[in-house]
N, C-alpha and C positions, 0 to 999 in steps of 0.2 A: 504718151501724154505725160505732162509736167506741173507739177505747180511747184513753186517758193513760197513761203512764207516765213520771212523774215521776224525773230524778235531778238530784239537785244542783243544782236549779234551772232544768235544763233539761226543759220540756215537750214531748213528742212524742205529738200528736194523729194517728190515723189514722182517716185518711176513705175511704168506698168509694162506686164509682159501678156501677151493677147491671149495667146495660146492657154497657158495655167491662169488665166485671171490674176495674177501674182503681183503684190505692189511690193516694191524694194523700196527703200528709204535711203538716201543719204545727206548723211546731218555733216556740219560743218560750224565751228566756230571760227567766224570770220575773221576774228582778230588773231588767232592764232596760225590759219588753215588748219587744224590739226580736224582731222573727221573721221566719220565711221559708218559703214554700210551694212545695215540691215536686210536679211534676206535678198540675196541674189539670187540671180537665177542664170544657171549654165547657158543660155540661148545668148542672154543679154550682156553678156562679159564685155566684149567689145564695146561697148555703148558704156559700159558704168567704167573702166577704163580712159576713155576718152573724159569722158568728166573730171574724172582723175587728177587723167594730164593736164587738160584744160584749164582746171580752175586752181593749178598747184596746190592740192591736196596733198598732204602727208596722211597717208590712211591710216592709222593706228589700229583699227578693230573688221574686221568681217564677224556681224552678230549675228546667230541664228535664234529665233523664237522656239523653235524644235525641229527634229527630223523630218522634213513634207512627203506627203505622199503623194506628188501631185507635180513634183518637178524636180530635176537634180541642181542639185547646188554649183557657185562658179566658187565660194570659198577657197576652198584647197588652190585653186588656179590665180586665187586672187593674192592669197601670202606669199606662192610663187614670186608673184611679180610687181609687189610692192610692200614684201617684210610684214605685213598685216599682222597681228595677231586674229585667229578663229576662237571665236568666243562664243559657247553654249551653257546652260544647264550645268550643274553638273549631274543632277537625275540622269539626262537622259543616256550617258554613262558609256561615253563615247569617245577613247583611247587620242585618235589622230590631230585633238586639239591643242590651244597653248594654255588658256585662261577659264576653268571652270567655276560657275557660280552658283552662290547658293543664297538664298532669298535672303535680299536685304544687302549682299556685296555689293560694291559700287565701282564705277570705271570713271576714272578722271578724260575729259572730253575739252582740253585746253582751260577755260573758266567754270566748265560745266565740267557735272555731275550725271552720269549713267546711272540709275538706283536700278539693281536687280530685283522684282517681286516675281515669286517662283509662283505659278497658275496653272500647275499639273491638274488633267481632267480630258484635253483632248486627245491627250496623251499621257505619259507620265513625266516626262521632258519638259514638257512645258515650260515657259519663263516669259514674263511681259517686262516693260524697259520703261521705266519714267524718267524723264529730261527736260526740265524747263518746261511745264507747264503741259505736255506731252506723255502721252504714254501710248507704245507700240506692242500690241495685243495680240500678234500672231494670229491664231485660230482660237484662240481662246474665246474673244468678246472680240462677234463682227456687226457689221453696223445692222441693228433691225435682227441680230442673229447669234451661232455661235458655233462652233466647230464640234463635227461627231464626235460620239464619246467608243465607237464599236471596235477598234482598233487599237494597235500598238499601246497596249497596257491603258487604256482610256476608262474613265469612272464619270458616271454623269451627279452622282453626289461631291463627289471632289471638284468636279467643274464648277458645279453651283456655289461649295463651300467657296472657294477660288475669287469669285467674281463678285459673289454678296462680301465677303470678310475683307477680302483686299481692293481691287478694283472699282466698287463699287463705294469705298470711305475715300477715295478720292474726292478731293474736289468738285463739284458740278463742273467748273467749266473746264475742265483738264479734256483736251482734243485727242480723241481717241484716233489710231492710227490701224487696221486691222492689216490682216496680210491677204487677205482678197475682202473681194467684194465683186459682184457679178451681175450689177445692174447700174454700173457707172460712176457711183456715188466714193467717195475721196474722204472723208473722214466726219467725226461724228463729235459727240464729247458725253462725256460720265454723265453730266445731269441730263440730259435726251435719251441715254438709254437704261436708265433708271425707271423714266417713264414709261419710253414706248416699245423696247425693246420686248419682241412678242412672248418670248422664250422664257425672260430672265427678270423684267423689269415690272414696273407693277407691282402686281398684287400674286405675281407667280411663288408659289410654295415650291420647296423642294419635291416635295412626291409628284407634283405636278409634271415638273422639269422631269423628273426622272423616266418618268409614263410616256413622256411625249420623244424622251431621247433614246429611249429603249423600241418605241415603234415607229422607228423610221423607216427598218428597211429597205436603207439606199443600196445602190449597187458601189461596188468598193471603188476607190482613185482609178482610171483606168491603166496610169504608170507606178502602182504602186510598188510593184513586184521589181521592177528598175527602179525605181527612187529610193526606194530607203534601203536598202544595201549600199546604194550608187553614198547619201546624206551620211549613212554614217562613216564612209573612207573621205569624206567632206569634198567628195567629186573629184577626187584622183585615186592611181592606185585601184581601181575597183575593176574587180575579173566578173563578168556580169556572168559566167558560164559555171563559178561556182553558185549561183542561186537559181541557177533554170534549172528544170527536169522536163527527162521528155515527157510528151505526152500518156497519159495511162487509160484507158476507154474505160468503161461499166462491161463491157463486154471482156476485157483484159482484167479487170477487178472482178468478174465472176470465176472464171477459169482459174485465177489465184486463191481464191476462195473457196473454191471445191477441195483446194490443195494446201489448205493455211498446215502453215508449221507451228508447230507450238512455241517459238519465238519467233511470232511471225504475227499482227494487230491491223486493225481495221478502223479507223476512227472517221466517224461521223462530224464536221463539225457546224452541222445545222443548230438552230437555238432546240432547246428542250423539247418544246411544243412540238416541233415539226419532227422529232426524233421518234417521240412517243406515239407520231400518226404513222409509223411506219420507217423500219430500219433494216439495211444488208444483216442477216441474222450473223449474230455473234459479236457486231461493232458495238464499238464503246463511243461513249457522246462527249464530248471535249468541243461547245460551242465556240466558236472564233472568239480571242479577245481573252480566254479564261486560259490558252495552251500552256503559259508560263508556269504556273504551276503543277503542269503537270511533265514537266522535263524528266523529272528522278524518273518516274513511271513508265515512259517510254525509253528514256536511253537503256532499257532493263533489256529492250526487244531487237532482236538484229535488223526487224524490216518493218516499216510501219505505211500502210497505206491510209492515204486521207482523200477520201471525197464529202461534199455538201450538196447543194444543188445545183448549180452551175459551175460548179467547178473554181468561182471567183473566190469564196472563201477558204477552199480550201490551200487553193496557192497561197494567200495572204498567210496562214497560217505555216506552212509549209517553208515560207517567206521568215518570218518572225522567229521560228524553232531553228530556221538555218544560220542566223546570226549569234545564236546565243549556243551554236557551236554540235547540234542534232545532222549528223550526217547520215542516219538510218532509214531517209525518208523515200517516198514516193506520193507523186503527187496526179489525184484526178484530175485531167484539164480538162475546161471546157464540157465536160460531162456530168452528170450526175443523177440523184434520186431516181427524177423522172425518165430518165435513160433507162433505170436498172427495171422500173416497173413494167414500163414499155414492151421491154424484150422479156416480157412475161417469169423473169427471176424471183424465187422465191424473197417474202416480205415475214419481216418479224415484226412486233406489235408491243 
């Protein structure tokens, strides 16, 4: 699907990928051709490409709102093959790009202006893009909604600060642009969700936001584990076999566990609560989302096992600790807590 909306000579294509719900943007100043593509998506190359060619496009920018966990990027394949500059964050602090920005830097778009406003919260990457009357939200601020906060360095008080302080002194009718949406709807604008946005808008307090984004609960991206390794080599270049680990049972974590070496750790990374209802004895609790601080602490350990309760957070983390250069790990898949109760394994309290 597609729409234009033309003003003043600036073009705003919106493009969707089925699979990731994932809307890609591509702006163009008409008078110039000179344009720039927001979030792509690896599936869709060919198609944004074709556009490209078609509409003589001089692409200047491939922009990313932040690292996705939810699809890999066609960036990196896109400077390839038409001189692009990859433009991100510079938070999200990610080497293989050309143009890092920092809230408030701006990109010349022929007669238009790129404003960078940096919107860390879904992540700590974060970055939204105002343009002529436009602003494109990433995961930040979706329509009716907003991006988790559980993940890759994510703050649900920074999100809020984020969205009330900056996004939200926008303009009312400034057309908000988000990077999904998952009930068909194409774009929104500042004073609409002000009002109605359930999460954010209104009469929502921060502790509110914060209560309601800490019990979510979701189950993680289901490509998460390939996508942000894949995001951050900007979809080239990426060895997907240094971020897999085989698989490890509760059954194969008990047997290790009879046998732990004294540099040798076990971490849990269920939330607090679910730690203190019952834990593999002697595991330490490092809930998903908090691992980064605790790098110095484990790179101390020659071997570090990590299960949760399905096994999903524990890869994200395992995922997370692998980029930022933790080569000591081992990872529970698909297994966990209730596996280890199961099989009748002793429980600590």
């Amino acid at each position: 699907m597609t729409s234009d909306v033309p003003v003043s000579g600036l073009l705003c294509r919106q493009l969707f990928d089925r699979d990731s719900f994932t809307y890609t943007y591509l702006l163009i100043d008409t008078a110039t051709s000179e344009g720039a593509l927001i979030d792509p998506v690896m599936e869709q190359y060919d198609r944004d490409l074709q556009y490209i060619e078609e509409l003589g496009i001089e692409l200047l920018y491939v922009i990313e709102t932040h690292a996705h966990a939810d699809h890999i990027t066609s960036a990196g394949i896109l400077r390839q093959n038409t001189g692009a500059k990859i433009v991100f964050s510079k938070a999200a602090g990610i080497d293989a790009i050309d143009i890092a920005l920092e809230d408030g830097d701006e990109l010349k778009l022929g007669n238009y202006t790129i404003k960078a406003l940096a919107t860390p919260g879904h992540t700590s990457g974060c970055m939204s893009y105002y343009i002529d009357g436009r602003v494109f939200t990433g995961d930040t601020l979706l329509i009716r909604g907003c991006g988790r906060t559980d993940f890759q360095q994510g703050d649900a008080q920074m999100l809020y600060d984020n969205v009330s302080n900056k996004l939200f002194t926008l303009p009312d009718d400034t057309l908000v642009y988000p990077a999904h949406d998952y009930k068909g709807r194409t774009c929104s604008s500042i004073g609409e969700e002000k009002r109605w946005n359930p999460r954010l808008g209104g009469e929502q307090s921060a502790s509110d936001f914060i209560e309601t984004m800490n019990n979510l609960n979701l189950d993680m991206p289901k490509k998460i584990n390939e996508a942000v390794p894949a995001n951050v080599s900007v979809g080239v270049d990426y060895n997907p076999r240094r971020y897999v680990y085989d698989d490890f049972s509760m059954s194969d974590l008990h047997s290790s566990w009879r046998q732990l070496g004294a540099n040798e750790v076990i971490v849990d990374n269920r939330r607090a609560v679910e730690f203190s209802e019952g834990h593999v004895p002697g595991s330490i609790n490092i809930p998903l989302g908090s691992e980064s601080i605790h790098v110095e602490q484990l790179k101390a350990y020659d071997k570090v096992y990590m299960y949760c309760r399905s096994g999903r957070r524990a890869q994200t983390a395992l995922t997370n600790l692998s980029l930022i250069g933790l080569n000591n790990l081992v990872c529970v898949s698909h297994t966990g807590m209730p596996n280890w109760i199961a099989a009748g394994y002793p429980i600590e309290l």
